[in-house]
C-alpha positions in Angstrom: -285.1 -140.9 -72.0 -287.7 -142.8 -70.0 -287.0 -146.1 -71.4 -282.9 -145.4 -70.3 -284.0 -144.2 -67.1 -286.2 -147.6 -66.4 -283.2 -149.5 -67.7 -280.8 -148.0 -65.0 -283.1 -148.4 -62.2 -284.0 -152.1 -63.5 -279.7 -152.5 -63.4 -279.3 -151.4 -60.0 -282.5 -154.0 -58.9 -284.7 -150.8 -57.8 -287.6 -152.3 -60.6 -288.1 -156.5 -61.0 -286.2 -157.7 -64.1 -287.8 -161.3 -65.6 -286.1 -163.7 -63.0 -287.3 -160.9 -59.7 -285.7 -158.3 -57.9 -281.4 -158.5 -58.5 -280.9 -156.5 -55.4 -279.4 -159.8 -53.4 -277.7 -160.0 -56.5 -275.8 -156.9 -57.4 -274.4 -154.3 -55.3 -276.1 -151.0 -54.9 -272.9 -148.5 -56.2 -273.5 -144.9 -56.4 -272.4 -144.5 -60.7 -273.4 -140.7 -60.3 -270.8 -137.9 -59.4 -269.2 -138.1 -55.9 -270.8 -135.4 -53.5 -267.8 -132.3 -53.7 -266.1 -133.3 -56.4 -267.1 -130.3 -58.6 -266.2 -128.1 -55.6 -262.6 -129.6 -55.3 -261.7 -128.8 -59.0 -263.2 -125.5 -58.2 -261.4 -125.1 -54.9 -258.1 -125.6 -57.7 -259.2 -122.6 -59.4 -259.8 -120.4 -56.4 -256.9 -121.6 -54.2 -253.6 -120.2 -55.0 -251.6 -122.9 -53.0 -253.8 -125.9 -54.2 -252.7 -125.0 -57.7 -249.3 -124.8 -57.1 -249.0 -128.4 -56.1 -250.9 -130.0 -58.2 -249.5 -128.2 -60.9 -246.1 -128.8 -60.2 -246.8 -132.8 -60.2 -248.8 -132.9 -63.2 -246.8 -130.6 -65.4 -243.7 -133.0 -64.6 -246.1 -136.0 -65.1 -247.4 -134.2 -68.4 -243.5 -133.4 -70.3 -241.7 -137.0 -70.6 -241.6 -138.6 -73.8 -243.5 -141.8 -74.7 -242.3 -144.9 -76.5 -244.1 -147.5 -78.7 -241.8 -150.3 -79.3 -243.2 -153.5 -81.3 -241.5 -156.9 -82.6 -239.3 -156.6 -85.1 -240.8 -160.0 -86.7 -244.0 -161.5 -86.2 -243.3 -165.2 -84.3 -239.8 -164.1 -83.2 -240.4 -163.4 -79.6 -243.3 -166.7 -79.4 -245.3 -166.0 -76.1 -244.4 -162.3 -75.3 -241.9 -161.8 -72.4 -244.3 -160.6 -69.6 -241.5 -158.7 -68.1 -241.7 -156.0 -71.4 -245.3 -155.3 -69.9 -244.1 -155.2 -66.1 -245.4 -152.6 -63.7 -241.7 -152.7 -62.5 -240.2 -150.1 -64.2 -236.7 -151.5 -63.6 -237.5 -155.1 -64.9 -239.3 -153.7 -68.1 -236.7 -151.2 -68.7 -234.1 -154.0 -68.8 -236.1 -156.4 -71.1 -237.5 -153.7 -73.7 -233.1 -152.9 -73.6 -232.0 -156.8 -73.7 -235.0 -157.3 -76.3 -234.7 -154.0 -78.9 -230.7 -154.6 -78.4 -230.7 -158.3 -79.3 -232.9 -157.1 -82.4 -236.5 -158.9 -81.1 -238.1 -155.6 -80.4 -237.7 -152.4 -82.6 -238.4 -148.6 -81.2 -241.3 -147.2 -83.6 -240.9 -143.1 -83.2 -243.9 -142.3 -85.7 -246.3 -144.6 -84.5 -249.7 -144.4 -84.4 -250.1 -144.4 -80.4 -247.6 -141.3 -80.2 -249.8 -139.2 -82.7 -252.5 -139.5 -80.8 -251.1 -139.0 -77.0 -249.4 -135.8 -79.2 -252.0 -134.8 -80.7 -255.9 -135.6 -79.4 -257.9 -132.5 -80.2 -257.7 -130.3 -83.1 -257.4 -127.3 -81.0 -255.3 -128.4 -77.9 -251.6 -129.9 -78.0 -251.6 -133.4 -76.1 -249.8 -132.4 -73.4 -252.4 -130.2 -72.1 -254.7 -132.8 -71.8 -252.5 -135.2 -70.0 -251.4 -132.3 -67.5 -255.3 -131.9 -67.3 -256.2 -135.6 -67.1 -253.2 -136.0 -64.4 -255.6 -132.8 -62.5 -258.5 -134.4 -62.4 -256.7 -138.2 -61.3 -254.9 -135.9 -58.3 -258.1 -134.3 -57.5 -261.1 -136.3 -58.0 -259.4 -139.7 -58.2 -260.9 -140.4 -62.0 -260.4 -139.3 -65.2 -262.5 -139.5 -68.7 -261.7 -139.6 -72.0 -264.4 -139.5 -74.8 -262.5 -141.3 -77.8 -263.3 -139.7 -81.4 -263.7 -142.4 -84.2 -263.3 -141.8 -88.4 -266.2 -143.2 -90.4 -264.1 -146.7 -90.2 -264.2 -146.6 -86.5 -260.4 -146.1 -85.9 -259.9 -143.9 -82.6 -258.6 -140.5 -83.9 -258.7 -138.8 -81.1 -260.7 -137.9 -77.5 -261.8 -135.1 -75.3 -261.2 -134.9 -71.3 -264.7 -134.9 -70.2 -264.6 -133.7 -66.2 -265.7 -136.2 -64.0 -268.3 -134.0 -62.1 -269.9 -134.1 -65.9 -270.4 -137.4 -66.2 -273.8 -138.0 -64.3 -273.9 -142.4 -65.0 -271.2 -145.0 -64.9 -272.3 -147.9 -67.0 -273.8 -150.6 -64.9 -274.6 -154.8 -66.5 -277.7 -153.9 -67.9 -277.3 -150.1 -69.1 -273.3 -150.3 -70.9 -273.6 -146.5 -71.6 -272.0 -143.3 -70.0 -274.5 -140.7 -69.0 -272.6 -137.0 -70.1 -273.8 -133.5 -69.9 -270.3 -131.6 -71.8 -270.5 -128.5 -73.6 -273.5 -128.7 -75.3 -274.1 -132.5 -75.7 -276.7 -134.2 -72.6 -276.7 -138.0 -73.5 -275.4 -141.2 -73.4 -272.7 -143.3 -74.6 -271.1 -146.1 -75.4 -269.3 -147.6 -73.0 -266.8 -148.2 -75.7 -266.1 -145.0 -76.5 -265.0 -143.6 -73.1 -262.1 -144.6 -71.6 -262.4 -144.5 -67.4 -259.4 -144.1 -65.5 -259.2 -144.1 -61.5 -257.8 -144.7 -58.7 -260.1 -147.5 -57.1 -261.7 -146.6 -54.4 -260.5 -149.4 -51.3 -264.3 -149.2 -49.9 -265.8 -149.4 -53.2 -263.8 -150.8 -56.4 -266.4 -150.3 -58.6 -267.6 -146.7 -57.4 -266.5 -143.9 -58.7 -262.6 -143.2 -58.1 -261.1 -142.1 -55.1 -258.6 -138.1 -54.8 -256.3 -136.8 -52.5 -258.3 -133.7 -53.2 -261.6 -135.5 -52.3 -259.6 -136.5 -48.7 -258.4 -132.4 -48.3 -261.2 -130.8 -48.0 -261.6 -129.8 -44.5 -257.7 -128.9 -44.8 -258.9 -126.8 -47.7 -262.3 -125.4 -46.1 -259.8 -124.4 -42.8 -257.5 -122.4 -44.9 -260.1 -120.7 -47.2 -261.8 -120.0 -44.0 -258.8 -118.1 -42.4 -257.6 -116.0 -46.3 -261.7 -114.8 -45.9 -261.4 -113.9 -42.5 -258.0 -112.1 -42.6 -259.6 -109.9 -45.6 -262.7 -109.1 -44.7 -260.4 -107.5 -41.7 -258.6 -105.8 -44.0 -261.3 -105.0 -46.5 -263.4 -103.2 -43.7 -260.7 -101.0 -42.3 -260.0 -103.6 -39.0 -262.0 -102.6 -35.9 -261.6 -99.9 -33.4 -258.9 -99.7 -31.2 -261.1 -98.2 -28.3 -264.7 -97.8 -27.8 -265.7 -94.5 -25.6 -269.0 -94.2 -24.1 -270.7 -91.2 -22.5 -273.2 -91.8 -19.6 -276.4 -91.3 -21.0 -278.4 -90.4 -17.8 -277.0 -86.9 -18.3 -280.2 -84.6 -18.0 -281.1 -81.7 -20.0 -278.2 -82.4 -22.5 -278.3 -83.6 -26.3 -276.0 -86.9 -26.0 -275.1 -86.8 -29.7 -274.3 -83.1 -28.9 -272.3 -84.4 -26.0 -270.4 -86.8 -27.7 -269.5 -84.5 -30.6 -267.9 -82.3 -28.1 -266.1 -85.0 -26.7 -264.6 -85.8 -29.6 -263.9 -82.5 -31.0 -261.8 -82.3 -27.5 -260.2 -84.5 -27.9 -259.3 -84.5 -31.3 -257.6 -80.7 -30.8 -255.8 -82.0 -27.6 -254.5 -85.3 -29.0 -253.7 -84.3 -32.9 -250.0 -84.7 -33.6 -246.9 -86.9 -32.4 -246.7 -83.9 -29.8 -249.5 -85.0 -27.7 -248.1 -89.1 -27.5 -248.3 -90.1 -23.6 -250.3 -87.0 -22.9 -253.2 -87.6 -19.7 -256.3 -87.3 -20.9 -259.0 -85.7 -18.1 -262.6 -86.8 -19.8 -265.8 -85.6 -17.4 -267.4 -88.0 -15.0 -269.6 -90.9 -17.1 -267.3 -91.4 -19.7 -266.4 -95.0 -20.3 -263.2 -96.9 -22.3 -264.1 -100.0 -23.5 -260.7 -101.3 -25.9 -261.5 -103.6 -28.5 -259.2 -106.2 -30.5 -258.6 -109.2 -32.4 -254.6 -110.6 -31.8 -254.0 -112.9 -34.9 -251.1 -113.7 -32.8 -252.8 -115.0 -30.3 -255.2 -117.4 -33.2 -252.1 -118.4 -34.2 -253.2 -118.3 -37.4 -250.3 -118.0 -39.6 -248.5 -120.8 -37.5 -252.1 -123.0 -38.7 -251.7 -121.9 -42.6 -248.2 -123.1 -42.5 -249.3 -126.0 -40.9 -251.5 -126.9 -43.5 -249.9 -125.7 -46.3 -247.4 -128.2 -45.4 -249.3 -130.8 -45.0 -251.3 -130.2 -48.6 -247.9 -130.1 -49.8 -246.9 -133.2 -48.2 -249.7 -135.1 -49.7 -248.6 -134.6 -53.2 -245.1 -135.9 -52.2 -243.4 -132.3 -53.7 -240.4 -131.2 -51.8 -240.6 -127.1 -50.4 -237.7 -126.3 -52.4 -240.1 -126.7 -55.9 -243.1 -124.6 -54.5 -240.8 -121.4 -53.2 -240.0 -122.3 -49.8 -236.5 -122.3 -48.9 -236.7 -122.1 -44.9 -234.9 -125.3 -44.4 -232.8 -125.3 -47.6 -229.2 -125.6 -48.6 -227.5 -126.7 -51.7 -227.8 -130.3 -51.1 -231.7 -130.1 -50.7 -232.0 -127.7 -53.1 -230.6 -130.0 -55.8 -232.2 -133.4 -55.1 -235.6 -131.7 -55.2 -236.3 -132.5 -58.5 -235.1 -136.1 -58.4 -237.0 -136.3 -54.6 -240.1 -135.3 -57.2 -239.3 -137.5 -60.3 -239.0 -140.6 -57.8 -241.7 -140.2 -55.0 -244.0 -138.3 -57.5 -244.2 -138.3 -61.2 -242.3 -141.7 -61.8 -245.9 -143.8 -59.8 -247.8 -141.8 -61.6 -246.4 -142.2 -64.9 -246.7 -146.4 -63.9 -250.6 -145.5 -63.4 -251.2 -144.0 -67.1 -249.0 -146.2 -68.6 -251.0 -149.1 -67.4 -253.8 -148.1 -67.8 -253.2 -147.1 -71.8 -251.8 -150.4 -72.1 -254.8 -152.3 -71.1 -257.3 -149.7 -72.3 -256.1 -148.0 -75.4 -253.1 -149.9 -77.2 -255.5 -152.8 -77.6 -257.8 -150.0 -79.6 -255.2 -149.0 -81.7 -252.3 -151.5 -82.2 -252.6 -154.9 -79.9 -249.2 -155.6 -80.1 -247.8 -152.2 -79.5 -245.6 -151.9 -75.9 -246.1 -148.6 -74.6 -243.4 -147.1 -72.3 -242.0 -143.6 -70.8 -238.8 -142.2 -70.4 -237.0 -141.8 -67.1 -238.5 -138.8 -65.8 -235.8 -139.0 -63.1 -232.5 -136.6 -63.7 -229.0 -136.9 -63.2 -227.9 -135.9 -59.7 -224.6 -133.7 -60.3 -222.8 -134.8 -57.6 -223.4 -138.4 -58.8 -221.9 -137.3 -62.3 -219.6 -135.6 -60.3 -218.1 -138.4 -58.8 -218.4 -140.7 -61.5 -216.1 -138.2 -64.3 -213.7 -137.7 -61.7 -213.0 -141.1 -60.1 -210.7 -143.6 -61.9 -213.1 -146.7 -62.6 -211.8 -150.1 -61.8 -211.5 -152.8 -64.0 -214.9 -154.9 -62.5 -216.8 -152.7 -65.6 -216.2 -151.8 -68.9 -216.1 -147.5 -69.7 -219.7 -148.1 -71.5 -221.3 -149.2 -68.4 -219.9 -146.4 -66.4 -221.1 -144.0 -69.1 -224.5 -145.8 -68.8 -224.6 -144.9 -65.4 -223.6 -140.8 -65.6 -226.1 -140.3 -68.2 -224.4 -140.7 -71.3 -224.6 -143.2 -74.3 -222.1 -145.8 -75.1 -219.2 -145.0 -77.1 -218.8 -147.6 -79.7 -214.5 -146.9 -80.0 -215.1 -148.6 -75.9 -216.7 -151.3 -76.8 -215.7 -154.0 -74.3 -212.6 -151.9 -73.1 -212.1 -152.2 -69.6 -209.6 -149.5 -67.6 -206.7 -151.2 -66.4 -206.0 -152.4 -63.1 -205.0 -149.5 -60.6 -201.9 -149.4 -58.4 -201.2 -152.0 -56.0 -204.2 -153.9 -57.2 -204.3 -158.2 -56.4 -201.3 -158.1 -54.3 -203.1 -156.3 -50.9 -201.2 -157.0 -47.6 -201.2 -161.2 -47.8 -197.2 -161.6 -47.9 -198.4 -165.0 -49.9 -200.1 -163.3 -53.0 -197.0 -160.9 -52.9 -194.6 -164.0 -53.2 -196.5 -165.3 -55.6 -196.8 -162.5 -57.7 -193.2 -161.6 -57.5 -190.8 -162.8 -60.6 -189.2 -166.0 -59.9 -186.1 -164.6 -61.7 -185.8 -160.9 -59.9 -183.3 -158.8 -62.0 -179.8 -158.1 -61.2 -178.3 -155.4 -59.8 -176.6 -154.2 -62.6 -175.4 -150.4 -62.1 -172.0 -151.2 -61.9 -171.9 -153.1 -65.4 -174.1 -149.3 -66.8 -171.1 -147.8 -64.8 -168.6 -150.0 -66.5 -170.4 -149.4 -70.3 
């Protein structure tokens, strides 16, 4: 423990290494957890709203299905198409189509890759680690998976470690990951944890960078008001009024005194009889009212504010999390796409990056890892496209590509024909030219005749 200790500091140039100090050489980065980030994961547990944002990105980032596709024969594609590993998702989608349709690319369904991304842990499904994985990225900014190896050293599988556990980032000298999970306080190879983050713009090699991390004082503002509005509650609220009897009163027991009072005025003011009743109290009596106007704190206007604004941050429309102030039909059924496009789709591109250059290589280096669409069909889109005749410019597959439905092969390269009216337009010209140099005769009266 000492000797890894010594080695850290040594890294980070805090003890002289054989050729002196390397502080002018390396940067001093803070590898250890960042201040508050156990207290934002925590803050997901405790706050009601904070959950249901996050959760409602990362269980739509956690459901779509993955893809592995690999070639179909070794040498057939040469140097690999760098658009099939694109971080445009339109570009790749269209090579890994163009490539698996021309027969250089094949779709592998059982692959190795998809075992593991289905099944990680022996006693938790995959997708509850990505949704938790995809927590601790919208949170914290980082995520950590310790990879479990077979007695070959094939990856079989990984736990998410949470980043607040994972007290060392490797550094040049030390290559190991400082954990203290479950019962295990140690290091590790670097090699066996994978480190995904958002990089931090001030830091790239710090620790990763949260919205959650960048909420906190939106977070401490509306835990702040939820306490204050129950301890109100929890205590009863405060008194109305506040009635105080002159204590200079001589010869008189004042706790005596203000019994009496109150017995008084209980028997004269008991009952919806006695509303707007005048009340004629001895000399020395004082009213003091007392208050707190939540209206006046405008404090539910400052939740909503907020709530919004957490909300916002995530990119999820109000429709998805219950509120449907502003709503009508049209909002309320592009939510989900508004969610698939601004939300889950970039954040599917983040994981599927970073698998591809951190764990495909581990498992199958020529695999091509990919996602499905988590974007849906807009009905009205559909809508329009089932009920408006297409026009010759595309073939009936490509305008059941675009509603959402697979080509028919009986359409193969069948376009509609051309509608109504179509080429001749207004130009007097075309409509000569079109017209039949031969126009057929009249010829009801020979019909008449036959």
């Amino acid at each position: 423990m000492a000797s890894f200790i010594r080695r850290a500091f040594k890294a980070l140039g805090l003890l002289p290494g054989p050729h002196g100090s390397l502080v002018h050489a390396l940067p001093l980065v803070s590898f250890s957890p960042r201040r508050g980030s156990r207290e934002v994961l925590r803050a997901y547990k405790e706050n009601g709203w904070l959950r249901t944002v996050v959760d409602t990105v990362a269980e739509a980032v956690a459901t779509p299905r993955w893809r592995v596709y690999k070639r179909a024969r070794p040498g057939v594609l040469g140097a690999l198409d760098h658009r099939l590993k694109s971080a445009n998702p339109r570009l790749r989608t269209k090579a890994l189509k163009e490539a698996t349709a021309s027969g250089e690319l094949v779709e592998l369904p059982d692959h190795e890759l998809l075992r593991l991304l289905e099944a990680p842990h022996p006693r938790y499904p995959g997708r509850a680690f990505r949704k938790l994985s995809q927590v601790h990225v919208d949170l914290v900014g980082e995520a950590f998976l310790w990879l479990r190896r077979d007695d070959t050293g094939r990856v079989v599988g990984w736990e998410v470690v949470p980043p607040h556990r994972v007290m060392m980032t490797p550094t040049p000298e030390s290559p190991v990951f400082f954990l203290s999970h479950n019962t295990f306080i140690g290091a590790v190879p670097e090699a066996d944890v994978l480190w995904f983050k958002h990089l931090d713009p001030e830091a790239p090699e710090d620790r990763g960078a949260g919205a959650g991390m960048a909420l906190g004082d939106e977070l401490d503002t509306v835990e702040a008001i939820s306490r204050a509005t129950k301890a109100t509650f929890e205590r009863g609220g405060i008194p109305a009024a506040i009635v105080g009897v002159d204590s200079k009163a001589s010869g008189a027991d004042m706790e005596e005194v203000v019994e009496d009072l109150e017995k008084k005025y209980k028997e004269s003011f008991a009952g919806p009889g006695s509303a707007g009743k005048v009340w004629f109290a001895p000399a020395g009596v004082s009213l003091a009212q007392v208050q707190v106007n939540f209206r006046e704190l405008q404090t539910e206007e400052l939740k909503k504010g907020l709530y919004a604004f957490i909300r916002q941050t995530y990119n999820v429309p109000p429709e998805l999390v219950g509120d449907l102030t502003s709503s009508n039909r049209s909002t309320a059924e592009s939510a989900e796409y508004t969610l698939a496009d601004f939300a889950v789709l970039p954040r599917l591109e983040f994981w599927r990056s970073w698998l591809q250059h951190c764990l495909v290589p581990l498992v199958d280096r020529d695999a091509i890892l990919d996602y499905e669409d988590p974007r849906p069909q807009e009905f009205e889109r559909v809508f329009r496209l089932m009920t408006t005749q297409p026009t010759e410019a595309f073939t009936y597959n490509e305008v059941r590509e675009l509603a959402g439905y697979e080509p028919d092969p009986l359409l193969e390269g069948k376009r509609p024909p051309p509608l109504p009216g179509a080429g001749g337009g207004n130009n007097p010209q075309s409509a000569s030219a079109n017209a039949s140099p031969n126009p057929p005769r009249d010829r009801s009266g020979e019909e008449g005749r036959l």
